[in-house]
Backbone and ligand atoms as CSV (ligand in chain L), in Angstrom:
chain,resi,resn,atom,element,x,y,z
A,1,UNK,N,N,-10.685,0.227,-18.744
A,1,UNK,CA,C,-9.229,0.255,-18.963
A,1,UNK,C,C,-8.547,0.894,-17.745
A,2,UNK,N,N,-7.656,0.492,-17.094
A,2,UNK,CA,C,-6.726,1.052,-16.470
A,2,UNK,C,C,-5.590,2.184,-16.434
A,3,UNK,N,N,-5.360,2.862,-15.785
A,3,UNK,CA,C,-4.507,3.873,-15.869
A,3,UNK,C,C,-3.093,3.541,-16.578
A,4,UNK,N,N,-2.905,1.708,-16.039
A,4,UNK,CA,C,-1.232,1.482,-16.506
A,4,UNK,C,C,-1.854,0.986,-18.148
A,5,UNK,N,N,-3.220,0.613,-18.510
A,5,UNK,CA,C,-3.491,0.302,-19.742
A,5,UNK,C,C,-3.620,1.312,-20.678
A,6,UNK,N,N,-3.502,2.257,-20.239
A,6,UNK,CA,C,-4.138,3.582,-21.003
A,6,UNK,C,C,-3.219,4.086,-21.123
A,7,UNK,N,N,-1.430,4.216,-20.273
A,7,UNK,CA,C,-0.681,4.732,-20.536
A,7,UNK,C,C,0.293,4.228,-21.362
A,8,UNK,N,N,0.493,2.535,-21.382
A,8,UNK,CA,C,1.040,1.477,-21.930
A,8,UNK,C,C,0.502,2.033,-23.344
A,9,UNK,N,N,-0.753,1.819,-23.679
A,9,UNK,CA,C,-1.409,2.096,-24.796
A,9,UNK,C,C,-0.936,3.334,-25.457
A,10,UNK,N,N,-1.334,4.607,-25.394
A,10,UNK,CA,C,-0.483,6.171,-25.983
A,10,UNK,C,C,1.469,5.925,-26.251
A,11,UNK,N,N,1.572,4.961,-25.039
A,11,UNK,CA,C,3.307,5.381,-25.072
A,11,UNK,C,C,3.366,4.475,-26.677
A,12,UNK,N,N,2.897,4.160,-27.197
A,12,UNK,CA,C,2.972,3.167,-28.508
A,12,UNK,C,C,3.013,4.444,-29.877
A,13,UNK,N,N,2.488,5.621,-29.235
A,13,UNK,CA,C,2.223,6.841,-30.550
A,13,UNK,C,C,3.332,7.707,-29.660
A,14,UNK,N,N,4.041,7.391,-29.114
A,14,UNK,CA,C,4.931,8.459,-28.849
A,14,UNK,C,C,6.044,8.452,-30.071
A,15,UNK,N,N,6.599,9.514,-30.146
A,15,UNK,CA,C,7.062,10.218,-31.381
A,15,UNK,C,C,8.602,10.602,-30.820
A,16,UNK,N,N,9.520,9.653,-30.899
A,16,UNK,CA,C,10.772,9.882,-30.280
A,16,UNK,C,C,11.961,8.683,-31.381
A,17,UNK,N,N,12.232,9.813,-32.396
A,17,UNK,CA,C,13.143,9.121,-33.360
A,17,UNK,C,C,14.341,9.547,-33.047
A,18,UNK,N,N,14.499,10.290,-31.842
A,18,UNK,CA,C,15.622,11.091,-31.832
A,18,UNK,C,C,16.397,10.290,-30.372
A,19,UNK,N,N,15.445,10.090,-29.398
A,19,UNK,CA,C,16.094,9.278,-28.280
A,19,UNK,C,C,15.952,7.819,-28.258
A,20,UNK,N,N,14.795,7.425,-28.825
A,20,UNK,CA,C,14.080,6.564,-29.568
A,20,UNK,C,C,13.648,5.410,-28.239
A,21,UNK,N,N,13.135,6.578,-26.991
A,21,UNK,CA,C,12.935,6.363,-25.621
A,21,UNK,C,C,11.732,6.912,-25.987
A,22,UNK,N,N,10.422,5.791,-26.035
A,22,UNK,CA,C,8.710,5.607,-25.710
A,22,UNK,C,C,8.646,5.838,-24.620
A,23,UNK,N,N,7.548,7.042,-24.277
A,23,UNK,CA,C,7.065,7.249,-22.970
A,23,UNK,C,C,5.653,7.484,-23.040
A,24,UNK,N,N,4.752,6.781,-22.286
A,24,UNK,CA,C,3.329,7.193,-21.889
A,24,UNK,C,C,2.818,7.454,-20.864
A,25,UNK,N,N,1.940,8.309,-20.771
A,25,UNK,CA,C,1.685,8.990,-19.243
A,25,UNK,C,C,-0.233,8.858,-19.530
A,26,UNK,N,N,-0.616,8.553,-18.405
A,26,UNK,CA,C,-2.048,8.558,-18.014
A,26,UNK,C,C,-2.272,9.326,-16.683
A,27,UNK,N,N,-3.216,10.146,-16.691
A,27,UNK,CA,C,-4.086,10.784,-15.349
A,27,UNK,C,C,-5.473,10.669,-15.003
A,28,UNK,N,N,-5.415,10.106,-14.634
A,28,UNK,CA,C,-7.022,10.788,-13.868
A,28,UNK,C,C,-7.326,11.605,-12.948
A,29,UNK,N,N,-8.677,12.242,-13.227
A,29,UNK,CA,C,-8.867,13.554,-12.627
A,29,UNK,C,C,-9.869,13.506,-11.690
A,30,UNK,N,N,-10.132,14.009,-10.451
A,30,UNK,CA,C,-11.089,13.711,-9.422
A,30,UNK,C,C,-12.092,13.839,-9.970
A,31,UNK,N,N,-12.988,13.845,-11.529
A,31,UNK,CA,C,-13.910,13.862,-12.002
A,31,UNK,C,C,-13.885,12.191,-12.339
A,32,UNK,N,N,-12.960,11.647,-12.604
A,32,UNK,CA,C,-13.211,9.938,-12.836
A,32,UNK,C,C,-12.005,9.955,-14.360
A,33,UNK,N,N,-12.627,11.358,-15.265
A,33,UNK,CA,C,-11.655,11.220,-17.184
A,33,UNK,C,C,-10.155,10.906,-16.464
A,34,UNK,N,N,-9.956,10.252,-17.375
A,34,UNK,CA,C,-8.513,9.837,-18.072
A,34,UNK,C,C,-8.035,10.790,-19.183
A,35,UNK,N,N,-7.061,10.925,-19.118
A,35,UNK,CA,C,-5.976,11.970,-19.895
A,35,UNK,C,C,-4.789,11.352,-20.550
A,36,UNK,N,N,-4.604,11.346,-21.571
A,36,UNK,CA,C,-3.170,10.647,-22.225
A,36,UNK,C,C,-2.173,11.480,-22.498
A,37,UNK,N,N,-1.152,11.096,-22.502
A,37,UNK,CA,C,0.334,11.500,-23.140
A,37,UNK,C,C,1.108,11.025,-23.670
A,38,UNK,N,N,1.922,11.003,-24.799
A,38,UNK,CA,C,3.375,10.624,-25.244
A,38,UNK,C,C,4.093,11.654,-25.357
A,39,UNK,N,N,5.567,11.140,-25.397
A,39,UNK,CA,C,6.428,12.002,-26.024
A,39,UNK,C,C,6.508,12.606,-27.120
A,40,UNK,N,N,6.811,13.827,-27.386
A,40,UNK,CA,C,6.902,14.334,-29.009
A,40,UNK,C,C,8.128,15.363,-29.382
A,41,UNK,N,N,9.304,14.083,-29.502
A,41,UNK,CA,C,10.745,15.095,-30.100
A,41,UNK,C,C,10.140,15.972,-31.304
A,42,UNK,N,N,11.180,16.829,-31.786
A,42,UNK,CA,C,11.578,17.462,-32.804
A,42,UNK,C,C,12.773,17.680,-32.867
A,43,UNK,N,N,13.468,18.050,-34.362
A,43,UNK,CA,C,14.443,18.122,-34.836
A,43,UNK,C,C,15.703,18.993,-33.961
A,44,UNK,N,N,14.556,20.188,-33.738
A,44,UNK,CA,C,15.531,21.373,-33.152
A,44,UNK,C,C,15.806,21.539,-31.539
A,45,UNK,N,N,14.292,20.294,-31.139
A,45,UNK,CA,C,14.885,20.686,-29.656
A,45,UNK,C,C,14.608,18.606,-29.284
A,46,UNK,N,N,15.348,18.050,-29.438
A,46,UNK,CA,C,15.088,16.440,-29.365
A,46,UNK,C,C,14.622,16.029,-28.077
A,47,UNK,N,N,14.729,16.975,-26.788
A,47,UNK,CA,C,14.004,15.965,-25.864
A,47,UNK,C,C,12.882,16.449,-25.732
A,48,UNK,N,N,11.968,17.282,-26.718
A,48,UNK,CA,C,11.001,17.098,-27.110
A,48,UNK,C,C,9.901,17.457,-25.868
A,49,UNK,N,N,8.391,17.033,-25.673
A,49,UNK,CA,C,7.608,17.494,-24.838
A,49,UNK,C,C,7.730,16.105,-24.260
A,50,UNK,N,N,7.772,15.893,-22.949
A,50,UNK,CA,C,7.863,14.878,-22.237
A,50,UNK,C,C,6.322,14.217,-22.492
A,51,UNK,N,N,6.078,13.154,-21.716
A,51,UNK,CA,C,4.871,12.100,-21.690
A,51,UNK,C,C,3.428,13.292,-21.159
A,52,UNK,N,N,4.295,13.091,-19.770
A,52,UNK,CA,C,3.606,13.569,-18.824
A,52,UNK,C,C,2.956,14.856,-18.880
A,53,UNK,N,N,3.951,16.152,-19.400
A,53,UNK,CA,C,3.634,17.198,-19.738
A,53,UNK,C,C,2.864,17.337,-21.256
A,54,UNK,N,N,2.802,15.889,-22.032
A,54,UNK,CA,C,1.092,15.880,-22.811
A,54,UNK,C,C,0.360,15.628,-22.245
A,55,UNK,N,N,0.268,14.842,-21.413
A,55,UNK,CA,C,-1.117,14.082,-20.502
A,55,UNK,C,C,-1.887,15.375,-19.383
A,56,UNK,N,N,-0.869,16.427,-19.131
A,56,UNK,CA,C,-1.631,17.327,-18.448
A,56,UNK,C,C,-2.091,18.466,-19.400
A,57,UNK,N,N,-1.309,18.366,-20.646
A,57,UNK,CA,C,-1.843,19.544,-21.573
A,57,UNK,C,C,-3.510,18.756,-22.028
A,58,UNK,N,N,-3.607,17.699,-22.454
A,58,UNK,CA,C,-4.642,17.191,-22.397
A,58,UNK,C,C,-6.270,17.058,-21.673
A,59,UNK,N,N,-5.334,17.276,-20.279
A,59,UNK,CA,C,-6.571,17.549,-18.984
A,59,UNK,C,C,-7.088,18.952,-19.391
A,60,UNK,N,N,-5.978,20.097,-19.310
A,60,UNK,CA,C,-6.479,21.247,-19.216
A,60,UNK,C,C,-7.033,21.893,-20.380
A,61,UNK,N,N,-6.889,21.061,-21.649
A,61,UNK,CA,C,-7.326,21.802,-22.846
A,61,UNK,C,C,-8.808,21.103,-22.613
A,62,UNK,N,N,-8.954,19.933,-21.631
A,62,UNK,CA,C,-10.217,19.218,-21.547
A,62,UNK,C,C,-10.995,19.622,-20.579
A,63,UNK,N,N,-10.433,21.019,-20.030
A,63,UNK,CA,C,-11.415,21.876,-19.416
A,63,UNK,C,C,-10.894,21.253,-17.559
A,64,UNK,N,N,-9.950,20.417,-17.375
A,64,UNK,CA,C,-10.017,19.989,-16.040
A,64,UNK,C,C,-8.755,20.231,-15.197
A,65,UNK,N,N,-8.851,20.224,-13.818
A,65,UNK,CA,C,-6.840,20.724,-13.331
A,65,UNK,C,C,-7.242,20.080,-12.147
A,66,UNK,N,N,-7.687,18.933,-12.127
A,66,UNK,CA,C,-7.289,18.445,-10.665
A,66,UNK,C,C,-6.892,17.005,-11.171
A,67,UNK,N,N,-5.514,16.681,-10.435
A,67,UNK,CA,C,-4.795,15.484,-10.934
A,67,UNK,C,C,-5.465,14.601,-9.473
A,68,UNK,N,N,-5.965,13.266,-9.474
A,68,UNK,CA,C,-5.834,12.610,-8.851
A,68,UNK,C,C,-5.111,11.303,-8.914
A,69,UNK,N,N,-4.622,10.977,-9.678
A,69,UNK,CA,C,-3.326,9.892,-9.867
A,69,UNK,C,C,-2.636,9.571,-11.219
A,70,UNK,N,N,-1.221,9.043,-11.415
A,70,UNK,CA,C,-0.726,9.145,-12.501
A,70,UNK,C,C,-0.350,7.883,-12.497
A,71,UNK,N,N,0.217,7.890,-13.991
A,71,UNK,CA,C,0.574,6.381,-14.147
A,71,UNK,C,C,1.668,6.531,-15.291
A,72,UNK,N,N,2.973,6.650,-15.376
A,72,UNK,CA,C,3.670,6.797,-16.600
A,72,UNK,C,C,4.927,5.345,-16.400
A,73,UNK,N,N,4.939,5.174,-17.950
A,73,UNK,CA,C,5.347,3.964,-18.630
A,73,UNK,C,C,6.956,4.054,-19.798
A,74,UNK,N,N,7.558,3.366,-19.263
A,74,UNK,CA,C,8.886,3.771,-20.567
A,74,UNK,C,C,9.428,2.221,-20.507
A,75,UNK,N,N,10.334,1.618,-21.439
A,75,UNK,CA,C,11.235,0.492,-21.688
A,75,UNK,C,C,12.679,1.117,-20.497
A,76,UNK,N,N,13.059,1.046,-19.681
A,76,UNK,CA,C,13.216,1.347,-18.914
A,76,UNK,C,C,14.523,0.103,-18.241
A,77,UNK,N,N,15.186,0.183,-17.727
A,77,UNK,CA,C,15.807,-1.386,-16.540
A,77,UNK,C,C,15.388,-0.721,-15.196
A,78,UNK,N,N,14.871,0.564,-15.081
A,78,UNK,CA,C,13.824,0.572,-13.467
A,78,UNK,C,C,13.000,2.124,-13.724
A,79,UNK,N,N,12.379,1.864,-13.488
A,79,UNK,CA,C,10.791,2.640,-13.232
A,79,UNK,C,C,11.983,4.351,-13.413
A,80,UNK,N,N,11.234,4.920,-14.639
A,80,UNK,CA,C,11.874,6.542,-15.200
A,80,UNK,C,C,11.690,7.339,-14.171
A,81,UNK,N,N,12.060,8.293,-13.221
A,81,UNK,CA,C,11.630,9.541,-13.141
A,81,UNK,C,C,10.659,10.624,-13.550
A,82,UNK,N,N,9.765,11.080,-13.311
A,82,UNK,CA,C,9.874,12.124,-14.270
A,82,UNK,C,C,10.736,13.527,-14.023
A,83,UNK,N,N,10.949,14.228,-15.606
A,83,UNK,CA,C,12.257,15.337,-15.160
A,83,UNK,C,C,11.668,16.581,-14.193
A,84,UNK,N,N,12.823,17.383,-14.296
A,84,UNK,CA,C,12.259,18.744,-13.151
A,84,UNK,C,C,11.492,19.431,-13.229
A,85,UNK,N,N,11.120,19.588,-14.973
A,85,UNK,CA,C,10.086,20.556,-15.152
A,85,UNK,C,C,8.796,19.553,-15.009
A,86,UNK,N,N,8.438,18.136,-15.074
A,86,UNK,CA,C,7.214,17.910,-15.117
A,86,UNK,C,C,7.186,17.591,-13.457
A,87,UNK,N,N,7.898,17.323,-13.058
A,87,UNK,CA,C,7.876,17.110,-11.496
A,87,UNK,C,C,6.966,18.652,-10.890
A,88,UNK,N,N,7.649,20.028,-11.567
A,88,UNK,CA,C,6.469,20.801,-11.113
A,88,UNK,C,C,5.443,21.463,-11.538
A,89,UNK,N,N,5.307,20.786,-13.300
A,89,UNK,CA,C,3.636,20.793,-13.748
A,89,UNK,C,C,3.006,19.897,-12.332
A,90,UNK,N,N,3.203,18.900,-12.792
A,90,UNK,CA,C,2.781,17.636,-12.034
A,90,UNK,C,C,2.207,18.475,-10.406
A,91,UNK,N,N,3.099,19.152,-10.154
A,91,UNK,CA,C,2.628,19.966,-8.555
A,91,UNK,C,C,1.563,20.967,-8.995
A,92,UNK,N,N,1.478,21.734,-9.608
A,92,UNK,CA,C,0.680,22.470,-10.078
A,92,UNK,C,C,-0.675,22.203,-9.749
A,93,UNK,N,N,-1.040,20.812,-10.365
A,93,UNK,CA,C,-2.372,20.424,-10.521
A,93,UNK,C,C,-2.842,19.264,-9.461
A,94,UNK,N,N,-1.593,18.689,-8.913
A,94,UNK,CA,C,-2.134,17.673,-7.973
A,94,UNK,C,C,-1.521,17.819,-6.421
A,95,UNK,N,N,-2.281,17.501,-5.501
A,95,UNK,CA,C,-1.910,17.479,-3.919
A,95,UNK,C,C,-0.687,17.040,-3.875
A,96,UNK,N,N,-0.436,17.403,-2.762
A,96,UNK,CA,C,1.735,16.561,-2.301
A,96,UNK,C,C,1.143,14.931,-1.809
A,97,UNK,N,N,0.018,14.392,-2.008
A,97,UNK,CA,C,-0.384,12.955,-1.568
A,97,UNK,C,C,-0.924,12.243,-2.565
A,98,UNK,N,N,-1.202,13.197,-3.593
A,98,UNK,CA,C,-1.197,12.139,-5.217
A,98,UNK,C,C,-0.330,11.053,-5.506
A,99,UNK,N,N,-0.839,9.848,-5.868
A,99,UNK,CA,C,0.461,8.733,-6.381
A,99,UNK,C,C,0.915,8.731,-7.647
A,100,UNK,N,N,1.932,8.723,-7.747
A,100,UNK,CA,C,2.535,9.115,-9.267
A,100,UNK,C,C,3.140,7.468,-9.529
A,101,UNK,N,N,2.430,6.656,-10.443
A,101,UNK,CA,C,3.701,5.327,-10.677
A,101,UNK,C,C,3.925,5.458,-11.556
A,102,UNK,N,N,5.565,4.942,-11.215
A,102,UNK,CA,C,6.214,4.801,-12.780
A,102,UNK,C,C,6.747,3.404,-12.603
A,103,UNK,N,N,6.562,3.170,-14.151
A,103,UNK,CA,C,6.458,1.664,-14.577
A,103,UNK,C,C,7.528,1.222,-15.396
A,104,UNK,N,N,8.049,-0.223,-15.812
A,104,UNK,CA,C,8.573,-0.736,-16.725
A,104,UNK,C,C,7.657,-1.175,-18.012
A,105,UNK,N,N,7.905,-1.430,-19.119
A,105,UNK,CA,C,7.302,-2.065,-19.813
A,105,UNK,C,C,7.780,-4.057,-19.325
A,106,UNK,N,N,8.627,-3.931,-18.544
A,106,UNK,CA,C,8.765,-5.771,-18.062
A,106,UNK,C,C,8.367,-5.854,-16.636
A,107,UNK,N,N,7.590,-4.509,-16.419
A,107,UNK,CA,C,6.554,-5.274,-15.367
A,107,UNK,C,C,6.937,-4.119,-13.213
A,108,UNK,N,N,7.812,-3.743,-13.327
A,108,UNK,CA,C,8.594,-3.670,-12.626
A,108,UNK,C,C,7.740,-1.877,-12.187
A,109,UNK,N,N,7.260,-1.386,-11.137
A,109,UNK,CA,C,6.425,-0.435,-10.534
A,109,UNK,C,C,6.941,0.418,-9.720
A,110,UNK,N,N,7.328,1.771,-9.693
A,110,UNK,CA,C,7.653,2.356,-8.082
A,110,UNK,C,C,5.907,3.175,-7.838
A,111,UNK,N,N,5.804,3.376,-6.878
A,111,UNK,CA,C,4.545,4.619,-6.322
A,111,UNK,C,C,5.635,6.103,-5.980
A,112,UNK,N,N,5.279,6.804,-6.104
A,112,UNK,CA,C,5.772,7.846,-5.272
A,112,UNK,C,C,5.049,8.887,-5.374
A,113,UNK,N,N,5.180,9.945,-3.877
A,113,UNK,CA,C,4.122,10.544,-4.087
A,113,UNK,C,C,4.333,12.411,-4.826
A,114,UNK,N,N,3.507,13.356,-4.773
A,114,UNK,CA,C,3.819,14.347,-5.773
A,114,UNK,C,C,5.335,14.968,-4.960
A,115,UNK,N,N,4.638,14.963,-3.372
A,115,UNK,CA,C,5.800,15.294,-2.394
A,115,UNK,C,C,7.257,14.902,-2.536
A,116,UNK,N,N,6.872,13.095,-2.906
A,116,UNK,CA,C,8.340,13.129,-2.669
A,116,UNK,C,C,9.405,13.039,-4.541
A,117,UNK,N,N,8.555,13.454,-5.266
A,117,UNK,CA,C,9.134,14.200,-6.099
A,117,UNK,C,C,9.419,15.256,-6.212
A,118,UNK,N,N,9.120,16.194,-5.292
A,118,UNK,CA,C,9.474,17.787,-5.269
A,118,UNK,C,C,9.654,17.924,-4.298
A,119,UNK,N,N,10.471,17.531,-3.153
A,119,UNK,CA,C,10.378,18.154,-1.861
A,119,UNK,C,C,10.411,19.888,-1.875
A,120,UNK,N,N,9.721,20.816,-0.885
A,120,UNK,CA,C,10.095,21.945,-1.107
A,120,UNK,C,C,9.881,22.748,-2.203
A,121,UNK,N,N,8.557,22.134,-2.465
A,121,UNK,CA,C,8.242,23.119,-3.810
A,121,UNK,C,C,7.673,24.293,-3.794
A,122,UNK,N,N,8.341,25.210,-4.889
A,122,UNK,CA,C,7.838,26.745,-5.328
A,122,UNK,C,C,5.980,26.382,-5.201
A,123,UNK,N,N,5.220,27.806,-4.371
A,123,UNK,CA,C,4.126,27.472,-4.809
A,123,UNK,C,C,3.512,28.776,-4.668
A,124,UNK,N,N,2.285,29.029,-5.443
A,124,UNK,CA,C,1.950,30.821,-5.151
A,124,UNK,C,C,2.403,31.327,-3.945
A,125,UNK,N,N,2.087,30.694,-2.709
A,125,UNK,CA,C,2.401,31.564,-1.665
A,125,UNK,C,C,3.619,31.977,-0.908
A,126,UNK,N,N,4.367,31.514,-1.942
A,126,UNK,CA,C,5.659,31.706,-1.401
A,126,UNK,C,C,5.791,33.704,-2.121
A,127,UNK,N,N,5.278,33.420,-2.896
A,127,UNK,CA,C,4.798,35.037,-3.344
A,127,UNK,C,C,4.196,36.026,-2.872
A,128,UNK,N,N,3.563,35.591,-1.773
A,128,UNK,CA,C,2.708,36.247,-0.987
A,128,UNK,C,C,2.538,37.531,-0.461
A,129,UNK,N,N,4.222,37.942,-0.423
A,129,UNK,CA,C,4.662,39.215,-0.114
A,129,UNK,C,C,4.488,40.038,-1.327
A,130,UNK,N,N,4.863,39.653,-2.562
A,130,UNK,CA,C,4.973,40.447,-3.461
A,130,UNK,C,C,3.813,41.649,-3.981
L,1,THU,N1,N,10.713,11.594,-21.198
L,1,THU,C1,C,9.387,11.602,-20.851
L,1,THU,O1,O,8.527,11.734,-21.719
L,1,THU,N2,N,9.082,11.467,-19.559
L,1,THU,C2,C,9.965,11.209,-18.554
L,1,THU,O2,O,9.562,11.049,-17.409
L,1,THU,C3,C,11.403,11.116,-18.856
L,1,THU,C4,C,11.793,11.495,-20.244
L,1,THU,C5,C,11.065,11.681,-22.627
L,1,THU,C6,C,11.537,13.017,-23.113
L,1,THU,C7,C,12.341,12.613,-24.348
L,1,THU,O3,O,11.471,12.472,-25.459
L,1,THU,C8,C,12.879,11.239,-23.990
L,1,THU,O4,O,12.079,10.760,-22.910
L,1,THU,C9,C,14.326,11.226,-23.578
L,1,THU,O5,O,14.595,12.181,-22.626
């Protein structure tokens, strides 16, 4: 199965009655596993846990933190973003040369890389002094 099959696939159990915007996220990890995600609103806070930020809770409860490529999926008229906070999970665990695609469900692909979703990102060593 493929990364865009595996993410296509989960975004189908995503749990979004509230935006009623399906999102699925797939990773793989420089070990070879695949990692899934959907969305999961709730009542009190509706935009809910993003795709992406399941698909990495997934890796790391699966014992793993190295992202080597992503693949996230929404109904979309052009390839989603992901938001600010998963833009810097997403840095956390993978190089600034990881490919992140985001997809349509009608077919339609961007690549981009972790870099150029975060230009200038916070990272331990900017702490360095402390
Ligand atoms: N969402 C994701 O899961 N990933 C993205 O990249 C963009 C937004 C979800 C969060 C929420 O459940 C819904 O889409 C609308 O914001």
């Amino acid at each position: 199965m493929t990364l865009l099959q595996a993410a296509t696939a989960v975004r189908e159990r995503a749990y979004a009655p509230y935006s009623r915007f399906k999102v699925g996220a797939a990773i793989r990890t420089k070990s070879g596993a695949v990692h899934v995600g959907c969305n999961v609103e709730n009542v009190a806070y509706p935009e809910g846990t993003c795709a992406e930020a399941g698909a990495i809770a997934a890796m790391v409860a699966a014992g793993e933190t190295e992202i080597a490529e992503v693949w996230v999926i929404a109904d979309s008229p052009e390839p989603v973003p992901p938001c600010g906070g998963c833009r810097q999970k997403l840095a956390e665990f993978a190089a600034q040369d990881v490919v992140v695609t985001l997809c349509t469900t009608d077919g339609k692909q961007k690549a981009m890389t972790v870099a150029d979703l975060l230009p200038g990102v916070f990272t331990a060593a900017h702490m360095d002094r402390a």
